[in-house]
C-alpha positions, 0 to 999 in steps of 0.5 A: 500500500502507497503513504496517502496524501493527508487531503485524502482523510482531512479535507472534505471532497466536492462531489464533481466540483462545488455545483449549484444547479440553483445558481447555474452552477452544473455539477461536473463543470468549469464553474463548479471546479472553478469555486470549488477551487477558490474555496479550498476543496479537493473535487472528485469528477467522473471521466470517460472515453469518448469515441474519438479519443476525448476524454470527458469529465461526465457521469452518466453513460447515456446522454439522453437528457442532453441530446434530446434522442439516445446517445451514450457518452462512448459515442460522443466525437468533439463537435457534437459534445461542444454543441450539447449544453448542460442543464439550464446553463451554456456551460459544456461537458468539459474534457479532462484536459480543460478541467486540468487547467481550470483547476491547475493545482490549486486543490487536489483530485479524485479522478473516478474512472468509468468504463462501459466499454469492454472489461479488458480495455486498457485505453481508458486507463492508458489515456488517464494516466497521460493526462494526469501527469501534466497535472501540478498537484496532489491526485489519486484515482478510483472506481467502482470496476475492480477490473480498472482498480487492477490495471490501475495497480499493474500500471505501477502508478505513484499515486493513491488507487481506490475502490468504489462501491456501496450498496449497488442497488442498481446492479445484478445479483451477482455483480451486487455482491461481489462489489459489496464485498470487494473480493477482488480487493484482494488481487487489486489491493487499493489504497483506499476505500470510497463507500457509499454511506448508506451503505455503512457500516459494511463488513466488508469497508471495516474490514480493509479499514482495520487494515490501514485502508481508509473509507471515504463516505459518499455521498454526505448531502447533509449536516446530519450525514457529516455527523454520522459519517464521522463515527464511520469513515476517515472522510466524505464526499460532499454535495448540497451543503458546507461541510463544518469541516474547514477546507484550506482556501485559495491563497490571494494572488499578490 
């Protein structure tokens, strides 16, 4: 197992950037990395494949509500994803690559990885890896397909590698419980744990955290989340209210 960042246990993480659908702040968009940014919190964001190669910070794989008819995510080329705006805004999905210089160091990432493409597809984690090494600051990456975790590790990568999972309410039996006992921990051997928070306490989340993994709760919506995470994860991934946990804000520009 790695030495962890402290960021990844002390600083509350914004759930894909710090939005407010209310203010025309989209969740993973410039401006929701932007002031998540300038408030000192650490982002997590989604990232995807498309077809022709982009990489793209969004989270769903089907992109309906945007284009107006089906359309996956893999199947998005550059021009069609600038001509789709995100809700209620004139924002666009953005690539890795401008969230990279949009943030530019000032706050760490966790960068989740999502495949819908076959299992043995190494593109997307060859194509992450590339990018984040322009990346000035503090990161680690995550997902919720243990087969991605493992690449991940094989890659030999320097930076912390994490295990998504939860209650996968929406998954196969079987795929249900095989991600909520993270049996393949075992081969991938992640670094940390990010688990659902109504999941919790799991057997399984406590124990790899009696073996050094810290868990990470998500998603904390709420002041009452945050207390109850407390008693049962290192920290949380937030969304929808201020955490009281204090971030470490942007310093002025002279």
């Amino acid at each position: 197992m790695r030495a962890l960042d402290q960021w990844l246990t002390e600083v509350p993480i914004a759930h894909r950037g710090l939005y407010d659908q209310a203010r025309g702040i989209p969740e993973n968009s410039l401006p929701a990395f932007e002031a998540a940014a300038v408030a000192g919190y650490p982002c997590e964001l989604d990232v995807q494949l498309t077809e022709d190669g982009e990489l793209v910070v969004v989270h769903d794989y089907e992109l309906r509500a945007l284009a107006g008819e089906p359309l996956h995510t893999a199947q998005l080329t550059a021009p069609l994803r600038r001509s789709l705006s995100l809700p209620g805004t004139d924002e666009h999905i953005p690539t890795l690559d401008q969230v990279l210089a949009c943030v530019a160091g000032r706050v760490p990432l966790l960068v989740e990885l999502k495949r819908p493409r076959p299992a043995f597809d190494k593109s997307l984690v060859r194509a992450v890896l590339t990018a984040m090494r322009a990346y000035r600051g503090p990161y680690a990456i995550a997902s919720f397909d243990p087969l991605l975790v493992l690449d991940l590790r094989r890659a030999d990568v320097e930076v912390p590698v994490g295990q998504i999972s939860g209650l996968l309410r929406s998954a196969p039996a079987v795929s249900r419980l095989l991600g909520r006992s993270m049996v393949a921990n075992v081969l991938s051997r992640p670094d940390f744990i990010a688990y659902e928070l109504a999941g919790l306490p799991s057997r399984a989340a406590s124990w790899w955290r009696r073996r050094g993994r810290p868990v990470i709760a998500w998603p904390v919506t709420s002041a009452a989340d945050e207390a109850r995470a407390a008693t049962l994860a290192d920290n949380i991934i937030f969304s929808g209210f201020r955490p009281q946990a204090a971030p470490r804000p942007e310093e002025p520009t002279p």
